[in-house]
N, C-alpha and C positions, 0 to 999 in steps of 0.2 A: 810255684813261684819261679817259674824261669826265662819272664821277657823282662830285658835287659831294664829299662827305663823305669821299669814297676820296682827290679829289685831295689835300682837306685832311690826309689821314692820311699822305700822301707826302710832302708837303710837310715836315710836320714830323720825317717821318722821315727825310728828307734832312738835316734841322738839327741832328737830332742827331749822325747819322756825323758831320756835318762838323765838329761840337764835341769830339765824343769817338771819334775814328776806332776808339782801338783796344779799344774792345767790341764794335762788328761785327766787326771784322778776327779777332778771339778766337773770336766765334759760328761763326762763315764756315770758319775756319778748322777748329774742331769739326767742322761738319756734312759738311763737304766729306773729313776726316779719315775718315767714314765708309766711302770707296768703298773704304779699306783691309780692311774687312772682307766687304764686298759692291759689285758694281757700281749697285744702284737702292737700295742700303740709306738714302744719304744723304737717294733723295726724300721718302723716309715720315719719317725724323725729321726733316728739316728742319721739318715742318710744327711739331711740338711742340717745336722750340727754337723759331723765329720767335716764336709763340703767348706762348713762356715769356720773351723776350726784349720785347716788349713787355708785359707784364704788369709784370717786373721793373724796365726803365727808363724807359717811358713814361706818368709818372703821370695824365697826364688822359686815356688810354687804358686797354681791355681785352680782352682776346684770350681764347679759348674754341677747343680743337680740338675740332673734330666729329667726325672718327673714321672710319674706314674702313667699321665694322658698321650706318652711315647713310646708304652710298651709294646705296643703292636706292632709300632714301626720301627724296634729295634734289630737286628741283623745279630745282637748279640748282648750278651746278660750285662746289663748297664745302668748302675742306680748313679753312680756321677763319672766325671769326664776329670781328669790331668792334667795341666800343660805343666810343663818344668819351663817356666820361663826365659831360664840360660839358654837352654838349648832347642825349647820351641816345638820339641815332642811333645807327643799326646796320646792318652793311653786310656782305657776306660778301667775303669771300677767297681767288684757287685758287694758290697756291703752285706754282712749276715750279721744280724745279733741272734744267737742263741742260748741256751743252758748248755751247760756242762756234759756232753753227749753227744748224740746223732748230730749230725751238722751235713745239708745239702750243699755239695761245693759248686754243684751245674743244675741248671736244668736241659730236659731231653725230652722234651714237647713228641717229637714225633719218633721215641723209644728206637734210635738209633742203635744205642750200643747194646740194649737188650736183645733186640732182634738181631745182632749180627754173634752174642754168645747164644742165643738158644738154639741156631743152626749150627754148634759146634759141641763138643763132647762135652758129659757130666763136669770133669777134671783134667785142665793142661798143665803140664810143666815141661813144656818142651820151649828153650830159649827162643828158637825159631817162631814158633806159631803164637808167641808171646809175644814177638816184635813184629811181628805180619795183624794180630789184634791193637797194637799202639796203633799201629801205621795207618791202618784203613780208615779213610776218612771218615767213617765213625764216630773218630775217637779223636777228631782234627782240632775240635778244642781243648783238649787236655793239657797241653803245652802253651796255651793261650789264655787261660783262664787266669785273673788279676781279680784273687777273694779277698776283700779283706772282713776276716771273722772277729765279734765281738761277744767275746764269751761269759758265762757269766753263771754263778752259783750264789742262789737268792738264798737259800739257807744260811749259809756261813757269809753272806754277802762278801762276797771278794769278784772281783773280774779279769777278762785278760783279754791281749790281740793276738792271736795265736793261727799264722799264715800256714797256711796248709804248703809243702815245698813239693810240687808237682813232679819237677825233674829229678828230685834225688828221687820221688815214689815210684815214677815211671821205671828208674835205672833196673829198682829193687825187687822190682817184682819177679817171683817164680816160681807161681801158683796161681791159678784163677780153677776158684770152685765152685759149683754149683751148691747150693745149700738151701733150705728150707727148714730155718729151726724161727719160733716165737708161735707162739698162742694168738689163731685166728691168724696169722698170718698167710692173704690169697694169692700170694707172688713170690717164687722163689729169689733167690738173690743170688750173686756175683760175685765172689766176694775173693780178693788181691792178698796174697801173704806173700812174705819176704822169703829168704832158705831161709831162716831161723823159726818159721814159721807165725811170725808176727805180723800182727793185722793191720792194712794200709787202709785199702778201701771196701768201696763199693756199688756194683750198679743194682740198681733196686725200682720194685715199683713200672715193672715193665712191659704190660700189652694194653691196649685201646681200653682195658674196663679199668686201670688206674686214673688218677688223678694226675692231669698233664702235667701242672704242676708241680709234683712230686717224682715223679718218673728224671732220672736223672743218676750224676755220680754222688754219691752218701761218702763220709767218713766217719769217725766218731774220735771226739779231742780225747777222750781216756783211751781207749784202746789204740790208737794211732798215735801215739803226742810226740814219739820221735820224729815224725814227720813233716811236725810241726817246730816253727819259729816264734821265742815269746817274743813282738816287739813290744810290749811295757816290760823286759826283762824279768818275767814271772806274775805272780797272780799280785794283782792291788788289791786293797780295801776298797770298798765303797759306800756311799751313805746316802740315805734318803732325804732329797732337800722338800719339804712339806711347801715349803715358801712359792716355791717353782709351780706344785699344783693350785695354790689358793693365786699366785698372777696369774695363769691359764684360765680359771674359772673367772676371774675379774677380767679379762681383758677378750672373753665371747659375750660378754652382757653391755660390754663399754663399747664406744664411737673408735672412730678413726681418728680423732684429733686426740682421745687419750693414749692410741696406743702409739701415736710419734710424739707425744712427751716421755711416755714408758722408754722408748725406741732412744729418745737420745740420753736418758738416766745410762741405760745400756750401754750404751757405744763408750757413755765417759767411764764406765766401769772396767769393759774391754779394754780401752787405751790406759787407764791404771793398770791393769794386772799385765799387760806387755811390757810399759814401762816397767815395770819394779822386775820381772824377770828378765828383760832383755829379749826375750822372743820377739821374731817376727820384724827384727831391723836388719838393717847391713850390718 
């Protein structure tokens, strides 16, 4: 988390959970309500609530989902677009909802940074050749990347937004290891510790017989969480709205003309819950 305009956009989205916890807690609760119908269903709409959830309560903000049918022609990892209003900047976005665990902060389609540690020794800790591996464009996204993670632990149902902080990981690192530990595991890993010897990151998943998709920088929210920023200010509750799955199922067998009656029940519902909180005005 260290392009200026991103921070800013966390910042204040930190300020508002904290004002008005329970319209995340509502969103969260939605999107995550999704795995009731599919296990990945919730990644893809998460994206278009987030989007629609700033749009709705963030007025000096605006959000734009870019769409799945644009991923080819992205230049870089982009599930919605930012503008800060005021100031007219714009910044992309890559949404992850995951479990409580492993979490991809990039993808490395064409296993850049793998290939450029497998041509270098087992184990560095040499500050130099530590900042010669940041530096190489390689590794150009690292300081570019704007994740916002949605994490979430279905047992104990609770969740959280927990921003992986790039620049402090980048500072801390001073150790890159090779290592090769998990059952069945066909690709060694990369893996980032602190002097304290505490674990940051990692590149994983790295020659042409992995999955492009997966080939990329790994962290993980428990072993890592220093790393990490709560913005819902720690872990929420969450709950399953049943209601949500039975309008879904009602509203793929119904018309067009039902679902903009549905459409505007909604929007008067949205315009209450802003009103009575205040989100979302001057």
């Amino acid at each position: 988390m260290a392009n200026g305009p991103y921070r800013e956009f966390i910042a204040r989205l930190a300020l508002l959970f904290e004002k008005y916890p329970d319209l995340i807690s509502t969103t969260l609760s939605n999107i995550f309500t999704m795995r009731l119908i599919g296990n990945k269903t919730h990644g893809d709409l998460a994206e278009i609530a987030i989007a629609e959830f700033i749009n709705q309560y963030m007025y000096d903000f605006r959000s734009i989902h870019m769409g799945k049918d644009l991923y080819r022609a992205k230049t870089r990892e982009e599930d919605i677009k930012i503008i800060n209003e005021i100031t007219s900047e714009e910044f992309p976005v890559s949404l992850k909802a995951y479990g409580d665990g492993p979490l991809q902060l990039s993808t490395d389609k064409e296993s850049r940074m793998f290939s450029l540690l497998v041509r270098g020794p087992d184990e560095i800790s040499s500050k130099k050749k530590i900042a010669d591996i940041l530096q190489n464009p390689a590794f150009s996204g690292f300081y570019e990347m704007n994740v916002l993670p949605l994490i979430y632990n279905e047992n104990e149902r609770k969740c959280n937004m927990l921003v992986f902080d790039f620049l402090k990981a980048s500072e801390s690192i001073a150790r890159i290891a090779k290592e090769s530990i998990g059952k069945g595991r066909k690709h060694p890993v990369y893996r980032f510790y602190d002097s304290c010897g505490g674990y940051i990151c990692e590149v994983r998943y790295g020659d042409a017989a992995a999955n492009a998709l997966q080939r990329g920088l790994w962290t993980h929210t428990k072993n890592g969480i220093k790393y990490f920023t709560s913005v819902t200010n720690g872990w929420i509750d969450y709950s399953h709205n049943h209601v949500l799955v039975m309008l879904f199922s009602h509203a793929l067998v119904s018309s067009r003309v039902g679902h903009e009656k549905a459409l505007d029940k909604i929007k008067e519902d949205i315009d209450s819950l802003r009103k009575k909180s205040g989100a979302g005005t001057k």
